[in-house]
VEXDREN-2710 file (C-alpha; in Angstrom, 1 decimal):
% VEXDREN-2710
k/r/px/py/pz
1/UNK/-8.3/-3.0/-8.6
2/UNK/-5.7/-5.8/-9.8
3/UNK/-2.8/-3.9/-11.8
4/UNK/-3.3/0.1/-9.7
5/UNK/-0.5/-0.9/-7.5
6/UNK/2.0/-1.2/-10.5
7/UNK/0.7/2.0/-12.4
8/UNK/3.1/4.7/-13.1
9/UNK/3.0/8.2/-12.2
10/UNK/2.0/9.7/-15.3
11/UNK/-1.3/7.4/-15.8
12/UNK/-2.4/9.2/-12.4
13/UNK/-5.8/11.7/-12.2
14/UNK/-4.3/15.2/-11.4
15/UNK/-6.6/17.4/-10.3
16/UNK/-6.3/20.5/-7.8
17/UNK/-6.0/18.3/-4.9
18/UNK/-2.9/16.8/-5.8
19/UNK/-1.5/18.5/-8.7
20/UNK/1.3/20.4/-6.9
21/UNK/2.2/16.9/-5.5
22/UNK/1.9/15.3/-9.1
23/UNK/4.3/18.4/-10.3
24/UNK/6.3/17.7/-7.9
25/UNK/7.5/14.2/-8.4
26/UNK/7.2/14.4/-12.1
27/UNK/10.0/17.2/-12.0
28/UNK/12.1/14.5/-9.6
29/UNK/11.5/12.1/-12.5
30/UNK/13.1/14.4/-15.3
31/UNK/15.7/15.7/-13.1
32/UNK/16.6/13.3/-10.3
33/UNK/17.8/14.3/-7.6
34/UNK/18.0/18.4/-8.4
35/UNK/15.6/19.2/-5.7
36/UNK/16.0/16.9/-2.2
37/UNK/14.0/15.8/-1.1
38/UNK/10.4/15.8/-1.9
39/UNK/8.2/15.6/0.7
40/UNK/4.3/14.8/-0.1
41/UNK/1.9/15.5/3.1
42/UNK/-2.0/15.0/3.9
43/UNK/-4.8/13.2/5.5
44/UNK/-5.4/9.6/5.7
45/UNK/-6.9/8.1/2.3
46/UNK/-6.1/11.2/0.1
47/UNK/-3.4/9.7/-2.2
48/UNK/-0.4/9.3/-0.6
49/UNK/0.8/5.9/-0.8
50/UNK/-0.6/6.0/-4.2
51/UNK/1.3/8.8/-5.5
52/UNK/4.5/7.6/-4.1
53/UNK/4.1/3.6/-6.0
54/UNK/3.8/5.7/-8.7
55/UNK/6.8/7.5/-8.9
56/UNK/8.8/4.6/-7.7
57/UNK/7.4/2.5/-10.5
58/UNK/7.8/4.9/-13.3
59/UNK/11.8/5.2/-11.8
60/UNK/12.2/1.8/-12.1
61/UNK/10.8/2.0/-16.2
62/UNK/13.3/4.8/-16.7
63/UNK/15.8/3.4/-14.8
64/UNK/16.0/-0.5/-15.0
65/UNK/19.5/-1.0/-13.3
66/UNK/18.4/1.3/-10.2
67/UNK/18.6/0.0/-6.7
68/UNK/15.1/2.0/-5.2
69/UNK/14.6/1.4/-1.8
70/UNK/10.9/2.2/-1.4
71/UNK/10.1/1.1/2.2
72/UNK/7.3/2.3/5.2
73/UNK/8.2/4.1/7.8
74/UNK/7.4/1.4/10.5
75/UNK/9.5/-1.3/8.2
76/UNK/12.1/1.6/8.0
77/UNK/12.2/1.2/12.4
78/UNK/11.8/-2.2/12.6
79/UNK/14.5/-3.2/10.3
80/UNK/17.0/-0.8/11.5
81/UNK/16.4/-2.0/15.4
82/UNK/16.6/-5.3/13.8
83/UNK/20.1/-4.3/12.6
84/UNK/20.9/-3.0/15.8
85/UNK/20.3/-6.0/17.6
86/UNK/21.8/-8.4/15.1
87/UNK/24.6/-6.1/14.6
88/UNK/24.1/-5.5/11.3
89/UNK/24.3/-2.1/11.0
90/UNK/26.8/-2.0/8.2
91/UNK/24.5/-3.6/6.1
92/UNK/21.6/-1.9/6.6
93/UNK/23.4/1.3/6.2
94/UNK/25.1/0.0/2.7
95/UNK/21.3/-0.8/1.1
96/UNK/20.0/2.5/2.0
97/UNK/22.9/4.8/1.9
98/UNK/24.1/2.9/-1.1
99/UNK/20.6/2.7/-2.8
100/UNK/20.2/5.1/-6.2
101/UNK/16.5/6.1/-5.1
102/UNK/14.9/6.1/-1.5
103/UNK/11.1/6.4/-1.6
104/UNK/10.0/6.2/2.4
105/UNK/6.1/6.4/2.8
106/UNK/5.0/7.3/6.6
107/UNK/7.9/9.4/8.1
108/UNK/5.6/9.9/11.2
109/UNK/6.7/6.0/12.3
110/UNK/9.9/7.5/13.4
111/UNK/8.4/10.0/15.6
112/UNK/10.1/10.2/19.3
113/UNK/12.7/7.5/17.8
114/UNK/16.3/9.5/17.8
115/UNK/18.4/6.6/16.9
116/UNK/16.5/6.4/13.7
117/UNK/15.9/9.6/12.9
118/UNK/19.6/9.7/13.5
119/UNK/20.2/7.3/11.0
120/UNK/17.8/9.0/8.5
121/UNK/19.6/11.8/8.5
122/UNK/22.7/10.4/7.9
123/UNK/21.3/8.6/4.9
124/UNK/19.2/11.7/3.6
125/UNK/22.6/13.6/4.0
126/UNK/25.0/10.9/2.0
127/UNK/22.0/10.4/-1.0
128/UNK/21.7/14.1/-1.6
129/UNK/25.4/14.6/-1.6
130/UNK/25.2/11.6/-4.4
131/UNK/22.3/13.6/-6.3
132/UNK/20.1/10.1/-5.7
133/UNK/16.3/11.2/-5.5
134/UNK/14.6/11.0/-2.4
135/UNK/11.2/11.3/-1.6
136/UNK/8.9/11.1/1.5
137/UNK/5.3/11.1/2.4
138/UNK/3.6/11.4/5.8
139/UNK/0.2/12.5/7.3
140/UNK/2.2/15.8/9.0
141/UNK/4.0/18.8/8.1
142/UNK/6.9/18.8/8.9
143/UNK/6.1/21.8/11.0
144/UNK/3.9/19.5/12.9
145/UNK/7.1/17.0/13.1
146/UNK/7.1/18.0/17.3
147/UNK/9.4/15.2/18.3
148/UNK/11.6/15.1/15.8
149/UNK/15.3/16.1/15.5
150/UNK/15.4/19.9/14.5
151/UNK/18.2/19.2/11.7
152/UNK/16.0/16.6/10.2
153/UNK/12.8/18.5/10.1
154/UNK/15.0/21.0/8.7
155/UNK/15.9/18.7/5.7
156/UNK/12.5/18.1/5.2
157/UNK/12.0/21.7/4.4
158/UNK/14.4/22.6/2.5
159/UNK/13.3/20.5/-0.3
160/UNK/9.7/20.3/-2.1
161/UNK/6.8/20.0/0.1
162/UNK/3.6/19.9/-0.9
163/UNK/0.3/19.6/0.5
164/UNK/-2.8/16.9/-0.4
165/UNK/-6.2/18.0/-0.4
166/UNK/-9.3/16.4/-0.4
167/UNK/-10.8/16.0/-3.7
168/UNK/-13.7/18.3/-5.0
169/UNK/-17.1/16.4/-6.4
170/UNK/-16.0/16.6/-10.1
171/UNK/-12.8/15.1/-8.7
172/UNK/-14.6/12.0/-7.6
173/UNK/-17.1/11.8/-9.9
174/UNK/-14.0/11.1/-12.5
175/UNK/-12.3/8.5/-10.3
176/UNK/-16.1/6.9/-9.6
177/UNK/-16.3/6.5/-13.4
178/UNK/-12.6/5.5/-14.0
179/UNK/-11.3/3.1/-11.0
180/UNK/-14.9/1.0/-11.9
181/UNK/-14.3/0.2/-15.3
182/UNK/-10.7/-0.7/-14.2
183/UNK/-12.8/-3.6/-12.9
184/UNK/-13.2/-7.4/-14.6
185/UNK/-15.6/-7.1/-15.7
186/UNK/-16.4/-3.8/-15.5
187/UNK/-19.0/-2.4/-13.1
188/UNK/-22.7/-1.5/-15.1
189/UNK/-22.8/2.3/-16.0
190/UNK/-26.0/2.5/-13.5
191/UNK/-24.4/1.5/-10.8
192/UNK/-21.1/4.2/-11.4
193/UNK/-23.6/6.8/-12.2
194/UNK/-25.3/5.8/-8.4
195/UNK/-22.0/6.2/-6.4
196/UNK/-20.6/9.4/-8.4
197/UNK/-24.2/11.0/-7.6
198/UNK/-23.9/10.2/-4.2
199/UNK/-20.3/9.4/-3.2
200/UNK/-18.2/11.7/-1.1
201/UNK/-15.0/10.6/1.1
202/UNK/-11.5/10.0/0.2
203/UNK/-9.7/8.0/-2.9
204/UNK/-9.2/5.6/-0.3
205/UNK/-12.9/5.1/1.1
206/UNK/-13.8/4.9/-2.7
207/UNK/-11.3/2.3/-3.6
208/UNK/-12.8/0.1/-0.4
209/UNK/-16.3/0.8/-2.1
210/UNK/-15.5/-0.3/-4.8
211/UNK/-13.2/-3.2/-3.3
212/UNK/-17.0/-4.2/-1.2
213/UNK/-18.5/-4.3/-4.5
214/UNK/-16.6/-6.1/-7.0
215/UNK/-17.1/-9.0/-3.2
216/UNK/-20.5/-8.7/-3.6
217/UNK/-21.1/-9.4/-6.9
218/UNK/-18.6/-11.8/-8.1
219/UNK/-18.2/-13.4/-4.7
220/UNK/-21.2/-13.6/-3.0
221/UNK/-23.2/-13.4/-6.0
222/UNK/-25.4/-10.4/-5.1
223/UNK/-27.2/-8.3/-7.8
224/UNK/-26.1/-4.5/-7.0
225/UNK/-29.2/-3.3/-6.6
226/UNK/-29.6/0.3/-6.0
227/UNK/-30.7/-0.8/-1.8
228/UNK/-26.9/-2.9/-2.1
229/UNK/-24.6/0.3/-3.5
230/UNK/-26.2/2.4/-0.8
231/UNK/-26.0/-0.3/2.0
232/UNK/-21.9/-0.8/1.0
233/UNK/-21.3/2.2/0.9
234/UNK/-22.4/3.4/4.2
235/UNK/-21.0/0.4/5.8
236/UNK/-17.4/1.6/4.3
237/UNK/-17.7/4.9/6.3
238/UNK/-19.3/3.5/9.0
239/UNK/-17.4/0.2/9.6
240/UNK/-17.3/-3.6/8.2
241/UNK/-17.0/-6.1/11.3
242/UNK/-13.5/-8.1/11.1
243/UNK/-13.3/-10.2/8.5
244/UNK/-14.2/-14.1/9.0
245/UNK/-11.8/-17.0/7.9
246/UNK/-14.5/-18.2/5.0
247/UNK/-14.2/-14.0/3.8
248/UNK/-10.3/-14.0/3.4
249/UNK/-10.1/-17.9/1.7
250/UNK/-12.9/-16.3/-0.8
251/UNK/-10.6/-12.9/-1.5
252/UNK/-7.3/-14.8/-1.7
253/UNK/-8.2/-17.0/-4.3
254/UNK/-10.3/-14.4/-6.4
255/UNK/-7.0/-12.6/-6.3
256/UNK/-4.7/-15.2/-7.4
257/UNK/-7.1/-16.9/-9.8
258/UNK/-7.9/-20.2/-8.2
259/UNK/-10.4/-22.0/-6.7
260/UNK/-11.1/-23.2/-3.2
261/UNK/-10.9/-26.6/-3.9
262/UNK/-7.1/-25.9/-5.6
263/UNK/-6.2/-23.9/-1.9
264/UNK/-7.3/-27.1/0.1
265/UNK/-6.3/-29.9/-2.0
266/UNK/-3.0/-31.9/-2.1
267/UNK/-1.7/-30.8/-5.3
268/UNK/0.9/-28.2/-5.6
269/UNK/1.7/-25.3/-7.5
270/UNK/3.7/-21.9/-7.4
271/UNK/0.5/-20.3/-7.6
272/UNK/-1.4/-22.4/-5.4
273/UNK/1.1/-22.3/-2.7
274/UNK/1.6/-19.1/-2.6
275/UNK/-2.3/-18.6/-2.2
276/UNK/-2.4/-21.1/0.7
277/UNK/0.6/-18.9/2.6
278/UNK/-0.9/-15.5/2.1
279/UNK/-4.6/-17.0/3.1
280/UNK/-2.6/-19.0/6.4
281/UNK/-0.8/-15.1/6.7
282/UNK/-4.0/-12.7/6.3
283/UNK/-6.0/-15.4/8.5
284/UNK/-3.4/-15.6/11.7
285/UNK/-3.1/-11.5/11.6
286/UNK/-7.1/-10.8/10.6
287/UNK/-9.1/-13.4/13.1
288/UNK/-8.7/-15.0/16.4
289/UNK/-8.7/-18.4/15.7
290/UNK/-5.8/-20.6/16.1
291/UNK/-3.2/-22.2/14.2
292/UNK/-4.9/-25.5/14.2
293/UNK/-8.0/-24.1/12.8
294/UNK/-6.7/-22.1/10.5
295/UNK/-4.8/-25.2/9.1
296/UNK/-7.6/-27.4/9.2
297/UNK/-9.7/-25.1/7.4
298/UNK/-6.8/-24.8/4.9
299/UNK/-7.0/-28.5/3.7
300/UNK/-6.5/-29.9/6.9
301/UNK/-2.8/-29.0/7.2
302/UNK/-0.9/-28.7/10.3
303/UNK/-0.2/-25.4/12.8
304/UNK/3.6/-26.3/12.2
305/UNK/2.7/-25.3/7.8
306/UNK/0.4/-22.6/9.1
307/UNK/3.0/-21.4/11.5
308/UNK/5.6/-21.7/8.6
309/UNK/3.4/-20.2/6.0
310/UNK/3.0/-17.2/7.9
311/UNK/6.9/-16.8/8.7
312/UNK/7.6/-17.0/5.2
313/UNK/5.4/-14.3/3.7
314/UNK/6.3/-12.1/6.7
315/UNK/10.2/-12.5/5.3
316/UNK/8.7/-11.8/2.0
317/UNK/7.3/-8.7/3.1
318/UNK/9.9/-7.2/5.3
319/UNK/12.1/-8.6/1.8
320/UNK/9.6/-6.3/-0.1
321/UNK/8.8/-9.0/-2.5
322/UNK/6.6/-6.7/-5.4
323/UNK/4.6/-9.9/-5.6
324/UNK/3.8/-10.4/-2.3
325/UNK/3.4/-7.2/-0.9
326/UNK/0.8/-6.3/-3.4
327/UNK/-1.5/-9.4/-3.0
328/UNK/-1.4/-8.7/0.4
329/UNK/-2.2/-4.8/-0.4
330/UNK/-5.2/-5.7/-2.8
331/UNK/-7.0/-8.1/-0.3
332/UNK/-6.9/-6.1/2.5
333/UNK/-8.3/-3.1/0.4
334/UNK/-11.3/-5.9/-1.0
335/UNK/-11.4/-7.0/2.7
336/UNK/-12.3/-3.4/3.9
337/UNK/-9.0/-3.5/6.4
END
């Protein structure tokens, strides 16, 4: 759904599910940093990452001169052995200890890492003494946080938590109705009244419904037919095969509003560029094919651009470029991956 990444907090649907979470982070909104830190746990695909964009963007509207680190957990490692091994520790200890606002989604990427949980710490310590919010997410309790340092499970508790349940049937029935007419254009009423009849998984199995869809009608053309909503559907749950070159060229430029002919052509724009690296990007990391056919396939460009291409949005992503990350986000959710 183009624009959900970016929505704020308070736009979200609270329900029983997630309305202690919601609480939660709305009272570290109008107060930041009086209760460190807030930690949001649950399943896969109940809200998570969702809930945490959302307070980070709505930080950022109240707060426009705010340095928010909002980072994963497994950028969160990877950056920090990075550090280590360019000796650049200082640095990465000035962004995050430095930072007004640290928003880290998937603590359970530093499980059975000391050095960084080590470093956490030290950072969760320094922001709290500042009175800087901080929030976290991750699919454990931190009861359940086994091999982790005691002190910083500790930490963990001391703050908020709050648990994410799975949505009830009214629950879903309202994000069937709402997340489709997000949709451009919309989806028919017969069609939302089909899937909130019969519908019942996670926000995020929905969003991947809905994702399969929007592909099959505006993409491939299909009619969605009563026989096609059901089919999609169970294919979600059950599993789509990996996505083929000719499937992520047709999501990328649906997403960034060009046409194939403009991603294989010689002429060049921002837009257009950037489409051609984040198709060369999803295609290298999604299929098995080579660089040379990837380029080829891409207006008959070389491996060195494709190899380039994908270089530079991986920078842009480990830079968490908004722009970047959330193309990438959006057509891996339309993707099904």
């Amino acid at each position: 759904m183009p624009g959900r990444e970016r929505r704020p907090l308070s736009s979200l649907l609270v329900g029983s599910w997630n309305q202690l979470a919601i609480a939660s982070l709305q009272s570290g909104l109008e107060r930041p940093g009086e209760t460190n830190p807030i930690y949001i746990h649950g399943g896969r695909g109940l809200g998570k990452s969702c809930l945490l964009r959302g307070f980070a963007t709505e930080l950022r509207a109240r707060h426009p001169g705010w340095e928010i680190v909002q980072i994963p957990g497994k950028r969160f490692v990877t950056t920090y052995q990075k550090s280590v091994y360019q000796k650049q520790i200082p640095e990465f200890r000035r962004r995050h200890q430095e930072a007004d606002a640290l928003v880290l989604d998937g603590v359970e990427a530093l499980c059975a890492k000391p050095a960084c949980q080590q470093e956490l710490l030290s950072t969760l310590d320094i922001l709290a003494s500042r009175r800087r919010p901080i929030v976290f997410a991750s699919s454990l309790a931190p009861r359940k946080l086994t091999e982790f340092l005691p002190q910083l499970a500790s930490r963990f508790l001391a703050g908020v938590t709050a648990t994410l349940h799975p949505p009830d049937a009214a629950a879903l029935r309202t994000l069937v109705f709402r997340w489709g007419r997000d949709f451009t254009p919309s989806f028919p009423e017969d069609v939302l009244r089909q899937l909130a009849d019969t519908f019942r998984g996670t926000p995020a199995e929905l969003e991947k419904v809905l994702g399969h869809l929007s592909t099959a009608r505006d993409t491939r053309r299909l009619a969605l037919t009563p026989k096609v909503v059901q089919e999609t559907v169970h294919l979600t749950r059950t599993g789509y095969a990996d996505p083929d070159l000719d499937a992520i060229i047709a999501a990328v430029v649906e997403w960034f509003g060009v046409t194939r002919d403009d991603l294989t052509c010689e002429r060049t724009t921002r837009r257009t560029t950037l489409a051609r690296r984040v198709a060369s990007y999803l295609a290298t990391e999604l299929t098995d094919l080579d660089q040379r056919e990837i380029g080829a396939a891409i207006g008959k460009r070389r491996a060195a651009t494709v190899r380039h291409a994908r270089a530079d949005i991986k920078k842009r992503i480990e830079e968490e470029d908004a722009t970047v990350r959330e193309a990438i986000e959006a057509i891996r959710r339309r993707l099904g991956v």
